[in-house]
mmCIF file of the N, C-alpha and C atoms, coordinates in Angstrom:
data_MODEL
# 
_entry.id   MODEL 
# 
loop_
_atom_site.group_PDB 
_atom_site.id 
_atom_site.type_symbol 
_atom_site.label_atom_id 
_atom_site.label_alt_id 
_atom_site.label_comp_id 
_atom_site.label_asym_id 
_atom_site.label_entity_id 
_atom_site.label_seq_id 
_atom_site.pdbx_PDB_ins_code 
_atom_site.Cartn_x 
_atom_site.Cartn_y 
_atom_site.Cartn_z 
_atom_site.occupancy 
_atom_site.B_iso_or_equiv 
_atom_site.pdbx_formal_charge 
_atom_site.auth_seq_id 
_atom_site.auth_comp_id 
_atom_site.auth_asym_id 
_atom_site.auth_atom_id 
_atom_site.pdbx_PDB_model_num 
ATOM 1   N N  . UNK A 1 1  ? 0.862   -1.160 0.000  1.00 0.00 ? 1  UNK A N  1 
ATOM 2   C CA . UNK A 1 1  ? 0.000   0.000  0.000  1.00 0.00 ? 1  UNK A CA 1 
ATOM 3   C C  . UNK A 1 1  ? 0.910   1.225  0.000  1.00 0.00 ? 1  UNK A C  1 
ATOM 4   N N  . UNK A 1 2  ? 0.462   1.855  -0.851 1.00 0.00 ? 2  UNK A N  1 
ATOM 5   C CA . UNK A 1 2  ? 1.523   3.487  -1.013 1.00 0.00 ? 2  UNK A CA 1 
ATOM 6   C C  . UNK A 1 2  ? 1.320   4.305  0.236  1.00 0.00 ? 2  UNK A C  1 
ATOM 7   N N  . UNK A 1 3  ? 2.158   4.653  0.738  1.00 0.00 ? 3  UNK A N  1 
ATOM 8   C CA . UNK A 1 3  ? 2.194   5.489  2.499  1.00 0.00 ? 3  UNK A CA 1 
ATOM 9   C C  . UNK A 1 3  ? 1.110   6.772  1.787  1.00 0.00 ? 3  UNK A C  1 
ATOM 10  N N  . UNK A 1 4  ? 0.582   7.300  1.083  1.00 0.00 ? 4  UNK A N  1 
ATOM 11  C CA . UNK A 1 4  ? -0.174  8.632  1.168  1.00 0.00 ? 4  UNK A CA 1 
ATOM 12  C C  . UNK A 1 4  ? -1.757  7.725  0.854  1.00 0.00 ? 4  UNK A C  1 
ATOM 13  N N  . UNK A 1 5  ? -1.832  6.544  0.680  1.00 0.00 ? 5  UNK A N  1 
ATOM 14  C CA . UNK A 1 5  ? -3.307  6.058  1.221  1.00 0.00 ? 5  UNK A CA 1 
ATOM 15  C C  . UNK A 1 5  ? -3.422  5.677  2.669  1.00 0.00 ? 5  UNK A C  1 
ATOM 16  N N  . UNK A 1 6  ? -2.317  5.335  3.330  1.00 0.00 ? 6  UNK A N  1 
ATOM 17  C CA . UNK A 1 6  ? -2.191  4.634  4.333  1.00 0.00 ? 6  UNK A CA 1 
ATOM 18  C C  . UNK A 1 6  ? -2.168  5.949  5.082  1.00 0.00 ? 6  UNK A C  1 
ATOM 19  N N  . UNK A 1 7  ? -2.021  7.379  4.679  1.00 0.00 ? 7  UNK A N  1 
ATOM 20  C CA . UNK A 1 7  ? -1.904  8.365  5.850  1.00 0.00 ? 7  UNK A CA 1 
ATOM 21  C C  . UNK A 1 7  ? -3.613  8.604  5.446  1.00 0.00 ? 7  UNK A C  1 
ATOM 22  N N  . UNK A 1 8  ? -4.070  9.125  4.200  1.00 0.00 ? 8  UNK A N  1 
ATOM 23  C CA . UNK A 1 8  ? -5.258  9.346  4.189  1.00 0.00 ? 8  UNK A CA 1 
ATOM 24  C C  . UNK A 1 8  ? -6.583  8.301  4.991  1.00 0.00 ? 8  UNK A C  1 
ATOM 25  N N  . UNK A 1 9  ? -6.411  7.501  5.013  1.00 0.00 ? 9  UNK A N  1 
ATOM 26  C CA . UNK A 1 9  ? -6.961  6.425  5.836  1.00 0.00 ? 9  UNK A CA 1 
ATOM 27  C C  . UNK A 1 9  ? -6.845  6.408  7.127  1.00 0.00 ? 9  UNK A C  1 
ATOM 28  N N  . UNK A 1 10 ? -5.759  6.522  7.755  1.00 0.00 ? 10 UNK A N  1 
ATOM 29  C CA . UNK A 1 10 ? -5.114  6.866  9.212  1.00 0.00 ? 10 UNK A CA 1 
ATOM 30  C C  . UNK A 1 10 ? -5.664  8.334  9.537  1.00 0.00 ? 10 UNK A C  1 
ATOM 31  N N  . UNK A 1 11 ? -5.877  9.308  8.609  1.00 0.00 ? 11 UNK A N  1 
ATOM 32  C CA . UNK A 1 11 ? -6.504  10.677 8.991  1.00 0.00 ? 11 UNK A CA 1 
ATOM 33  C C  . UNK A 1 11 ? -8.097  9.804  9.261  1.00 0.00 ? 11 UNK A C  1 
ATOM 34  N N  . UNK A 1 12 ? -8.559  9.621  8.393  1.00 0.00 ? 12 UNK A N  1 
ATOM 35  C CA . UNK A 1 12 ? -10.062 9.541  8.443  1.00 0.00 ? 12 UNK A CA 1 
ATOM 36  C C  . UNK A 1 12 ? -10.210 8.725  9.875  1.00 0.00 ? 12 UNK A C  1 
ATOM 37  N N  . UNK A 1 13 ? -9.904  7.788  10.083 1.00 0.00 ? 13 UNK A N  1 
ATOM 38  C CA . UNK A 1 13 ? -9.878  7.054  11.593 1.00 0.00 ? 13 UNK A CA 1 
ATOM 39  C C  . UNK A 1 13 ? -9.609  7.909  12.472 1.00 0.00 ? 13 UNK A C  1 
ATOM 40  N N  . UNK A 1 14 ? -8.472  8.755  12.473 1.00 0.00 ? 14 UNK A N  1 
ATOM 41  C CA . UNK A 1 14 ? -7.897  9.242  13.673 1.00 0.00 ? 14 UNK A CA 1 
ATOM 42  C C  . UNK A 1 14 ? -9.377  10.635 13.634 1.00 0.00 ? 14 UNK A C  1 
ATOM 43  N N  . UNK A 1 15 ? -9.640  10.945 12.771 1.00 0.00 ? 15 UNK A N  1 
ATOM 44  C CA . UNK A 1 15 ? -11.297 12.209 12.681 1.00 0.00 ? 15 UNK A CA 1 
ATOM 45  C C  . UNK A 1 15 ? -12.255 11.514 13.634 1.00 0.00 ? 15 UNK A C  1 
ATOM 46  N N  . UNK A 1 16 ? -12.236 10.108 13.122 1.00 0.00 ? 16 UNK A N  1 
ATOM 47  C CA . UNK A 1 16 ? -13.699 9.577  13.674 1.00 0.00 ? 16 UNK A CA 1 
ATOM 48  C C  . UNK A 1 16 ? -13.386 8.832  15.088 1.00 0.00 ? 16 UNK A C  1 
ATOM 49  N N  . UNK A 1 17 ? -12.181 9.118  15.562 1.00 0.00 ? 17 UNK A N  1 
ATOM 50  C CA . UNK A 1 17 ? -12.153 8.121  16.648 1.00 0.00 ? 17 UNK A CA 1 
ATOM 51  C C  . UNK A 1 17 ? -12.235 9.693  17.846 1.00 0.00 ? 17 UNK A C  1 
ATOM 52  N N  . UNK A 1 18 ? -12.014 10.987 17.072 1.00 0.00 ? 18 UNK A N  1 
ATOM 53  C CA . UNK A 1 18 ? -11.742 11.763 17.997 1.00 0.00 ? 18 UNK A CA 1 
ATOM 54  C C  . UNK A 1 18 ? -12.920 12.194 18.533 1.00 0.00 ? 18 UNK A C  1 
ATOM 55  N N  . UNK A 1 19 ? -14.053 12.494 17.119 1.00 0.00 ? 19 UNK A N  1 
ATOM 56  C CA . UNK A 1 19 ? -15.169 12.694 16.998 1.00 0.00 ? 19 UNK A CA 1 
ATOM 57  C C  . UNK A 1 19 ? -15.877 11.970 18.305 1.00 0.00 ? 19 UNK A C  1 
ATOM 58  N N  . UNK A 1 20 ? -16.052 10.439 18.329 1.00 0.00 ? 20 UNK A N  1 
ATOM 59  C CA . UNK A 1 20 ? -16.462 9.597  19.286 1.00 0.00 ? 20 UNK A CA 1 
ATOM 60  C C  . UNK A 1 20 ? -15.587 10.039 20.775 1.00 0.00 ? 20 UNK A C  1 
ATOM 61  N N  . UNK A 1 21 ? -14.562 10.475 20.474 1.00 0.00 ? 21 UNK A N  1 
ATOM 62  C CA . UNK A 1 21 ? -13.722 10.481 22.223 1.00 0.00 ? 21 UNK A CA 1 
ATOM 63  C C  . UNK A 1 21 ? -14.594 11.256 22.631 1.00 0.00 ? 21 UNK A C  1 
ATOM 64  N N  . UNK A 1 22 ? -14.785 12.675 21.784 1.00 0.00 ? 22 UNK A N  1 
ATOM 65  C CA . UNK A 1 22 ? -15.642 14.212 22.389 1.00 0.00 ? 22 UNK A CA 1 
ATOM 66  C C  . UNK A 1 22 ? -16.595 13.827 22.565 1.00 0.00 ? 22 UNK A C  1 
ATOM 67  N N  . UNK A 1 23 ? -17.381 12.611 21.704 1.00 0.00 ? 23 UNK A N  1 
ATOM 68  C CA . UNK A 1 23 ? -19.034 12.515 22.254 1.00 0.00 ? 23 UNK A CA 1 
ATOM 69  C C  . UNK A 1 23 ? -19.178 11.994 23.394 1.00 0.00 ? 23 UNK A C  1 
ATOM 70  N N  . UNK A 1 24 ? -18.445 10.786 23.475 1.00 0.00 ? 24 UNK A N  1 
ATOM 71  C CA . UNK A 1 24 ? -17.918 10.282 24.923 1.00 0.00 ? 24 UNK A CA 1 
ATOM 72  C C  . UNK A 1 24 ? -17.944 11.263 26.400 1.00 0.00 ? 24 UNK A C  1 
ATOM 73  N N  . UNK A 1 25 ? -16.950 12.132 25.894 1.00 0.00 ? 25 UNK A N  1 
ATOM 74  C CA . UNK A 1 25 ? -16.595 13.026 27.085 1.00 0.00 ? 25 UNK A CA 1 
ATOM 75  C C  . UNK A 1 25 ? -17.915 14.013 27.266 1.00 0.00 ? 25 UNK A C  1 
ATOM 76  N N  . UNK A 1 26 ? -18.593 14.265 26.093 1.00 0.00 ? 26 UNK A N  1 
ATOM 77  C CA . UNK A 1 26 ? -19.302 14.895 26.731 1.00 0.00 ? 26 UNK A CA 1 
ATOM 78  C C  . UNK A 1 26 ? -20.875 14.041 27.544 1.00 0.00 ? 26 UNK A C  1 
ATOM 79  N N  . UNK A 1 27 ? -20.841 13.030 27.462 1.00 0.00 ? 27 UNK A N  1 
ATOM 80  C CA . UNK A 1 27 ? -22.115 12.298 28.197 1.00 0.00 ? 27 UNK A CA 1 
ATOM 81  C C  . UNK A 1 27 ? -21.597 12.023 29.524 1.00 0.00 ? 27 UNK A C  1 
ATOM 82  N N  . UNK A 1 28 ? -20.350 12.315 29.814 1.00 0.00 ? 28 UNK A N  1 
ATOM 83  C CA . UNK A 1 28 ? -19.763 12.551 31.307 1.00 0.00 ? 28 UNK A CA 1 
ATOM 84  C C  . UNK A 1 28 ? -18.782 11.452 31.650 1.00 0.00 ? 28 UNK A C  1 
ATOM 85  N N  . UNK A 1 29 ? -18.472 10.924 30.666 1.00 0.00 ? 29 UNK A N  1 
ATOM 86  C CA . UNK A 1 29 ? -18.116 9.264  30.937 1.00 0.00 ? 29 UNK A CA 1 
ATOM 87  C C  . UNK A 1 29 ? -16.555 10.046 31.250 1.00 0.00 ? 29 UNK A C  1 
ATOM 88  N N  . UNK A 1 30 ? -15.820 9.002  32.159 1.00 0.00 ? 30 UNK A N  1 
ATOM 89  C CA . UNK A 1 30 ? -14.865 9.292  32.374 1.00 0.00 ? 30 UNK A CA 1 
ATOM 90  C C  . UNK A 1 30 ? -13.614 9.039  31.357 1.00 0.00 ? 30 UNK A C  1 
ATOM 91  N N  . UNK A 1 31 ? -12.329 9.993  31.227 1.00 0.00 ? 31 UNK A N  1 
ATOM 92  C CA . UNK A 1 31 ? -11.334 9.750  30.574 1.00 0.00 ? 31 UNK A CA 1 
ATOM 93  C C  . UNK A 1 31 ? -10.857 8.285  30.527 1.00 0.00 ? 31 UNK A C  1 
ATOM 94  N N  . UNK A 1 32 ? -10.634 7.034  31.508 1.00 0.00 ? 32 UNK A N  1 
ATOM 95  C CA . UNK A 1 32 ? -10.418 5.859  31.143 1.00 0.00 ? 32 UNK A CA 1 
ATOM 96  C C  . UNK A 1 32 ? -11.516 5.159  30.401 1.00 0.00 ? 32 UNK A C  1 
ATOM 97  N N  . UNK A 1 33 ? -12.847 6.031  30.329 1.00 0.00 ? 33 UNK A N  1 
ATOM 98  C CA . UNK A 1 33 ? -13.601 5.140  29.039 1.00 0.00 ? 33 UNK A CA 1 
ATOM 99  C C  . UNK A 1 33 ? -13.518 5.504  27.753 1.00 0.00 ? 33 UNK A C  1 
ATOM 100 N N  . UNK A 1 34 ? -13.064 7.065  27.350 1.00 0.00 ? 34 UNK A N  1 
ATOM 101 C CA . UNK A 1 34 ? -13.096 6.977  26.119 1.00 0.00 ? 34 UNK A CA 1 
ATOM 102 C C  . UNK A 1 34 ? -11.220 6.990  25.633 1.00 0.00 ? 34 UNK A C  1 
ATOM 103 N N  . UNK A 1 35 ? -10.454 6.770  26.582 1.00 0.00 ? 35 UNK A N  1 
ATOM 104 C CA . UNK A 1 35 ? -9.114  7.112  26.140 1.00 0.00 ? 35 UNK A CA 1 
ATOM 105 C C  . UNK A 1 35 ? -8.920  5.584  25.035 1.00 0.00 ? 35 UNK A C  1 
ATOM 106 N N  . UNK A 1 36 ? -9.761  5.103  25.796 1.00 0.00 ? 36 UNK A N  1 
ATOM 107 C CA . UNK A 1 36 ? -9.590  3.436  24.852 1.00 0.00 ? 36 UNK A CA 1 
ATOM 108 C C  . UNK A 1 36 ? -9.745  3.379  23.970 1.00 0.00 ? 36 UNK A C  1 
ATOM 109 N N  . UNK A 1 37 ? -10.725 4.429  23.348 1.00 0.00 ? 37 UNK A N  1 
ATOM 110 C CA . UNK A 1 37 ? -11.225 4.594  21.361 1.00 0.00 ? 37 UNK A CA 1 
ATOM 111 C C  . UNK A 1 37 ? -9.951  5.010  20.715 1.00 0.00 ? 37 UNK A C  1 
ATOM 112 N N  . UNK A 1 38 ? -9.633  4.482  19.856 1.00 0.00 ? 38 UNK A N  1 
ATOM 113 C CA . UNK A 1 38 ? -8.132  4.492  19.169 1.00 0.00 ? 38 UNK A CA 1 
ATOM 114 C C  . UNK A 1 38 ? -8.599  4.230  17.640 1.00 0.00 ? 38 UNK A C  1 
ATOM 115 N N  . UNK A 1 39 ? -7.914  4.885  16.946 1.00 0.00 ? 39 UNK A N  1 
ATOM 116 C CA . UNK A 1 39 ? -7.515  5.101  15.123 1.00 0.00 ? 39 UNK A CA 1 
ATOM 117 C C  . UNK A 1 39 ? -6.768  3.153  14.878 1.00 0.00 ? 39 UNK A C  1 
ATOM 118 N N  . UNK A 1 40 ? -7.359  2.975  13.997 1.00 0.00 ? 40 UNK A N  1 
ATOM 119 C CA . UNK A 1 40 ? -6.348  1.706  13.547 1.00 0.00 ? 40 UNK A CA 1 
ATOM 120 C C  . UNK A 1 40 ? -6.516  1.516  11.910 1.00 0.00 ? 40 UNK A C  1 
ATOM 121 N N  . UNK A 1 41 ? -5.071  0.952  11.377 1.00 0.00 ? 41 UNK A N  1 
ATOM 122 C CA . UNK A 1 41 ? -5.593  1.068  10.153 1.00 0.00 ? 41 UNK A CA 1 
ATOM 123 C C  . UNK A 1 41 ? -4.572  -0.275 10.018 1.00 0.00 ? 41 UNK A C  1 
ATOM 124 N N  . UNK A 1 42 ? -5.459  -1.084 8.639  1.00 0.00 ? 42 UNK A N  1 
ATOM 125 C CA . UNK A 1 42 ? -4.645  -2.816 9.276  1.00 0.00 ? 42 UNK A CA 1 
ATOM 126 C C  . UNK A 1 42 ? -3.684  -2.674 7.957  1.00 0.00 ? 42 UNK A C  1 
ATOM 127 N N  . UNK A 1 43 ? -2.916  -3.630 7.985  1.00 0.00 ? 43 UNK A N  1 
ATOM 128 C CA . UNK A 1 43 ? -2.275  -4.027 6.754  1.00 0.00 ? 43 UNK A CA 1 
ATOM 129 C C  . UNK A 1 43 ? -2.662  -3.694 5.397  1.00 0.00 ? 43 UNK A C  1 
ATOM 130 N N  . UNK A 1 44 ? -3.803  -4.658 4.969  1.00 0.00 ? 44 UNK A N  1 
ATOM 131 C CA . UNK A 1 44 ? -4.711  -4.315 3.967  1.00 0.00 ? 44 UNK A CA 1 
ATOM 132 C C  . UNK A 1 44 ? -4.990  -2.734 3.688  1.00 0.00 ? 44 UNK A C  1 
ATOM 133 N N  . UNK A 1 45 ? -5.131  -2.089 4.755  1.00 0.00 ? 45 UNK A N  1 
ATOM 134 C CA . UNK A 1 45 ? -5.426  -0.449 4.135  1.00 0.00 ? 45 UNK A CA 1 
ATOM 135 C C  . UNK A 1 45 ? -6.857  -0.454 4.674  1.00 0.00 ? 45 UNK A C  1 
ATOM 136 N N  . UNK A 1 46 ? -7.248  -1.089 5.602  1.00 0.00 ? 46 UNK A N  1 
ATOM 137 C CA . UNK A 1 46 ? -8.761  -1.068 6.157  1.00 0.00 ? 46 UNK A CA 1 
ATOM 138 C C  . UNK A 1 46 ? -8.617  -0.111 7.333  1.00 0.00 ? 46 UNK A C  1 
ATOM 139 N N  . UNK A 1 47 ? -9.402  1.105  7.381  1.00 0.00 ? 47 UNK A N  1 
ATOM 140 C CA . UNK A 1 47 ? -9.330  2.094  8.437  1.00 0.00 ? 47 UNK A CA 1 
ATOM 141 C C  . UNK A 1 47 ? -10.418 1.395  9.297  1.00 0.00 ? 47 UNK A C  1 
ATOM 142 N N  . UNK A 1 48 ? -10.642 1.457  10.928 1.00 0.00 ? 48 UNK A N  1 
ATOM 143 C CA . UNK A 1 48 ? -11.529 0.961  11.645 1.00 0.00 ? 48 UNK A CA 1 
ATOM 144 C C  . UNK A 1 48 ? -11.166 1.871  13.116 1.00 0.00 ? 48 UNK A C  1 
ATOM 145 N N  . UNK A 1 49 ? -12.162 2.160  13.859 1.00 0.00 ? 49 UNK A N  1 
ATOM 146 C CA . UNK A 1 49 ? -11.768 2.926  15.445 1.00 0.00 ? 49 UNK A CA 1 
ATOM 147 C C  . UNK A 1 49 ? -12.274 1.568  16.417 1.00 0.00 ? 49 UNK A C  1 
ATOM 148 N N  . UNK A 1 50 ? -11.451 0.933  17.164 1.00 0.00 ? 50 UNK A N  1 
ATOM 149 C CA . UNK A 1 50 ? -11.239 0.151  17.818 1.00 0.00 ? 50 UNK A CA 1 
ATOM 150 C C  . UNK A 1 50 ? -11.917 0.879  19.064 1.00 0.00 ? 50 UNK A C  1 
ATOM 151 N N  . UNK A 1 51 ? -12.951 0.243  19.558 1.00 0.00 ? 51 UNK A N  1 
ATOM 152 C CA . UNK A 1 51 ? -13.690 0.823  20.898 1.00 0.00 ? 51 UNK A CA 1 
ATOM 153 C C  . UNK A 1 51 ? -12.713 0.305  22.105 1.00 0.00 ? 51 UNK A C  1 
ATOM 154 N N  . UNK A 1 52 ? -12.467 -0.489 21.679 1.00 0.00 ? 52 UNK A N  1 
ATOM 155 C CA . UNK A 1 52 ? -12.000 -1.502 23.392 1.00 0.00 ? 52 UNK A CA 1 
ATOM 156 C C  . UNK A 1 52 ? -12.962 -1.869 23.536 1.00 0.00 ? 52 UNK A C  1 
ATOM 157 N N  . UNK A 1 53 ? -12.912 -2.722 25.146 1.00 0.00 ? 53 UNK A N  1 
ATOM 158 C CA . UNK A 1 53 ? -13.672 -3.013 25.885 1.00 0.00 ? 53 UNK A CA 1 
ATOM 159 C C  . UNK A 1 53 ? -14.192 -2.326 27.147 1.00 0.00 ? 53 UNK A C  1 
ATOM 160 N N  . UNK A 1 54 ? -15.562 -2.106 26.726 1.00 0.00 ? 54 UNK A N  1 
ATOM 161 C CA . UNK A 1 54 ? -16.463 -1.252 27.563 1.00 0.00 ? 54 UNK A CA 1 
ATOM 162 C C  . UNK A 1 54 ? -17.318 -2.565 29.051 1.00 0.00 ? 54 UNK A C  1 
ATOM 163 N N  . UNK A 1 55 ? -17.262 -1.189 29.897 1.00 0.00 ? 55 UNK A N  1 
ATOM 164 C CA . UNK A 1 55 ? -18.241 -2.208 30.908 1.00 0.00 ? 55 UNK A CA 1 
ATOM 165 C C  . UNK A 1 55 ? -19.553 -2.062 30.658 1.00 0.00 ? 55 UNK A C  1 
ATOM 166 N N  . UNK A 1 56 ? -20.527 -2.962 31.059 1.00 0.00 ? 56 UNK A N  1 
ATOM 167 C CA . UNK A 1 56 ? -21.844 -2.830 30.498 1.00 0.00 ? 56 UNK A CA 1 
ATOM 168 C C  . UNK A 1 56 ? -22.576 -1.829 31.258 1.00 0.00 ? 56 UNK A C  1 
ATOM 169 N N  . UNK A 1 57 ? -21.927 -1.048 32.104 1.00 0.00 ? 57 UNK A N  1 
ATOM 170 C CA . UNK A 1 57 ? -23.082 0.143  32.543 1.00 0.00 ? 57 UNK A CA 1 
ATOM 171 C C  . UNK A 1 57 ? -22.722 1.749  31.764 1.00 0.00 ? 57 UNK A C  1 
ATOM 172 N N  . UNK A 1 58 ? -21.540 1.178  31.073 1.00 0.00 ? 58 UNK A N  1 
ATOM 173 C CA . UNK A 1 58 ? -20.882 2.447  29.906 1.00 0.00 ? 58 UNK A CA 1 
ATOM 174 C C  . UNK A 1 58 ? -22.181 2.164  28.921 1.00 0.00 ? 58 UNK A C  1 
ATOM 175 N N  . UNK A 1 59 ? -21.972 1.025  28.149 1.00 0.00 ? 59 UNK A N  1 
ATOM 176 C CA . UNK A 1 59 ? -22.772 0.693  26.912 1.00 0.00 ? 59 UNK A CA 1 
ATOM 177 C C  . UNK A 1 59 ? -24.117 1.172  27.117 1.00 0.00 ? 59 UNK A C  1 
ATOM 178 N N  . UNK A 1 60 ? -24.426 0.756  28.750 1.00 0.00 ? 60 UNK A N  1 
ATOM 179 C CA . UNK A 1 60 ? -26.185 1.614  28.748 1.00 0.00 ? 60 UNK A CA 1 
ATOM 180 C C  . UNK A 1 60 ? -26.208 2.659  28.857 1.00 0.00 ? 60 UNK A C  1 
ATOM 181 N N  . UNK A 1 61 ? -25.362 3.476  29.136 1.00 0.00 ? 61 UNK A N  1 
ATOM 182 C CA . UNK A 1 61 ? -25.429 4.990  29.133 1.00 0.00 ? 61 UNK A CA 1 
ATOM 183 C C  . UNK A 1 61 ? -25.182 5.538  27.560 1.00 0.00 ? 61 UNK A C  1 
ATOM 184 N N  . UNK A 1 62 ? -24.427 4.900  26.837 1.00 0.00 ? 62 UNK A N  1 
ATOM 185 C CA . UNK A 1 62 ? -24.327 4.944  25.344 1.00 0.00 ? 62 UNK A CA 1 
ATOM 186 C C  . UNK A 1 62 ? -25.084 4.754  24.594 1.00 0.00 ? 62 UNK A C  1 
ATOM 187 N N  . UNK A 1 63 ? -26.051 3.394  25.140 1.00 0.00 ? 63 UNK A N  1 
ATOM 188 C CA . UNK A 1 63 ? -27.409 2.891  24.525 1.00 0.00 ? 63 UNK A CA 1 
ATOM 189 C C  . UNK A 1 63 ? -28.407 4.324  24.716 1.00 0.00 ? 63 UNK A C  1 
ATOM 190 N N  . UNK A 1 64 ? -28.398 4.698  25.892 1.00 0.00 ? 64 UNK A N  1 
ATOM 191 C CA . UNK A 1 64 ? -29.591 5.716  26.423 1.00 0.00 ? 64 UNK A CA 1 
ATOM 192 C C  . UNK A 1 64 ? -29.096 7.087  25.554 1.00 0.00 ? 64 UNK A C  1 
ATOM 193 N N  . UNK A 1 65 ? -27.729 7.367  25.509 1.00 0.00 ? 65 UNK A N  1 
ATOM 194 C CA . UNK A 1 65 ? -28.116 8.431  24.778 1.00 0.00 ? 65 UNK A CA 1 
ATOM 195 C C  . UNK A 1 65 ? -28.168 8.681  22.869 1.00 0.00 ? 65 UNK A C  1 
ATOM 196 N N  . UNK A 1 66 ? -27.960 7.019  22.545 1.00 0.00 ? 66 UNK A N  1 
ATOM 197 C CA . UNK A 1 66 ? -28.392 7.142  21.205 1.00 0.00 ? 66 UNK A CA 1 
ATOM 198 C C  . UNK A 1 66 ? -29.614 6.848  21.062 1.00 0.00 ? 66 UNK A C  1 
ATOM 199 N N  . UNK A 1 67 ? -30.420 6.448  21.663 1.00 0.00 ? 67 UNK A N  1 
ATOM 200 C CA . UNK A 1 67 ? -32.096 6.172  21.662 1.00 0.00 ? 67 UNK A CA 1 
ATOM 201 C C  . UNK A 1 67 ? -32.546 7.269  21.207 1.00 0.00 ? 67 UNK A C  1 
ATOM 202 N N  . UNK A 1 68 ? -33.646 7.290  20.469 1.00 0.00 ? 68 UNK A N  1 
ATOM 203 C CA . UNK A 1 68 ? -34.252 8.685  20.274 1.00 0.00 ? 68 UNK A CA 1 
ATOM 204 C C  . UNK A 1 68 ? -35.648 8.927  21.471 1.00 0.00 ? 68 UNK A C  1 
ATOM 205 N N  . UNK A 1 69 ? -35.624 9.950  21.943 1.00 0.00 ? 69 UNK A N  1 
ATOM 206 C CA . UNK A 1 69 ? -37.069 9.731  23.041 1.00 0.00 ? 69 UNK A CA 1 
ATOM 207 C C  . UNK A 1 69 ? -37.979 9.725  22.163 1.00 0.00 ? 69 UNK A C  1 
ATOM 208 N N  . UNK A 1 70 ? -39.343 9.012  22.856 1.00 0.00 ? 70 UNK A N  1 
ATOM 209 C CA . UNK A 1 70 ? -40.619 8.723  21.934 1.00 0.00 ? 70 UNK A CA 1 
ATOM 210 C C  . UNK A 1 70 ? -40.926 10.673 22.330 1.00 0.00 ? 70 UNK A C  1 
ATOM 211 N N  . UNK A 1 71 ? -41.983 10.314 20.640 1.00 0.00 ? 71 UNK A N  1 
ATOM 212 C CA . UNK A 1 71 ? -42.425 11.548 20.110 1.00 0.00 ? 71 UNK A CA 1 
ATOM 213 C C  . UNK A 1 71 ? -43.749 12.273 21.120 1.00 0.00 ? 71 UNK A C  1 
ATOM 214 N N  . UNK A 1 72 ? -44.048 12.894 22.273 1.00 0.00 ? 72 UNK A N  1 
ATOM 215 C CA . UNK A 1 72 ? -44.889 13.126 22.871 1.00 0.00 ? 72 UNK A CA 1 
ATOM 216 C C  . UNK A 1 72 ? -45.807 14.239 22.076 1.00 0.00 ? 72 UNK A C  1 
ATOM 217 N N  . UNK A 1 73 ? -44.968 14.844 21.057 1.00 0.00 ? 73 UNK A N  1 
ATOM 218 C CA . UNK A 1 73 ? -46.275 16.073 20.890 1.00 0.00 ? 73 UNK A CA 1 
ATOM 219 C C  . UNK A 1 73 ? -47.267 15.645 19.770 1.00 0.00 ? 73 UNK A C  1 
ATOM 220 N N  . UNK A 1 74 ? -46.573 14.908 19.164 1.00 0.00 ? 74 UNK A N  1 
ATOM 221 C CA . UNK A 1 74 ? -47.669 13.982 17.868 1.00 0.00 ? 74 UNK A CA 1 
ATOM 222 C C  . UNK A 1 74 ? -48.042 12.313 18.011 1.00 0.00 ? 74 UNK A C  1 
ATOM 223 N N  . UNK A 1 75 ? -49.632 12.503 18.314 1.00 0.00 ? 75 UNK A N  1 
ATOM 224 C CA . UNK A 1 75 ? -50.209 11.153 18.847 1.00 0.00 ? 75 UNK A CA 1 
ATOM 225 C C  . UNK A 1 75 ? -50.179 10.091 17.509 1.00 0.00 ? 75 UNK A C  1 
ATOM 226 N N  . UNK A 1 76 ? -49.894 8.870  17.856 1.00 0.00 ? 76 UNK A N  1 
ATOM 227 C CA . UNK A 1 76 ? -49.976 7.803  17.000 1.00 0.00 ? 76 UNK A CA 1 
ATOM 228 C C  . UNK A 1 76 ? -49.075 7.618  16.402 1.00 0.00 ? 76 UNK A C  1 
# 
């Protein structure tokens, strides 16, 4: 793989992993939960943001704030 796909790829990960750190930080979660979201880009040239491993009362607070609340002002 030519190093200027392998940086363009490594940018786009390292955007979206930062993107997720800030959303992270801002739902209050602490710095050892989102320091774990990391940029990775494999051999092949496949960009991916590696979450780690979360505890399951992170994931429900993650779950809760991607839920959308039900619609109260329009019935049915």
């Amino acid at each position: 793989m030519e190093m200027h796909i392998w940086k363009d790829r490594r940018a786009r990960a390292v955007a979206s992993a930062d993107g997720l750190q800030t959303a992270l930080a801002g739902l209050g979660l602490p710095e050892q939960v989102w320091r774990a979201v990391r940029p990775v880009v494999t051999a092949s040239g496949n960009a991916f943001v590696d979450l780690g491993m979360l505890r399951p009362e992170t994931v429900d607070q993650i779950t809760a704030a991607l839920t959308p609340e039900p619609d109260t002002h329009h019935p049915g």
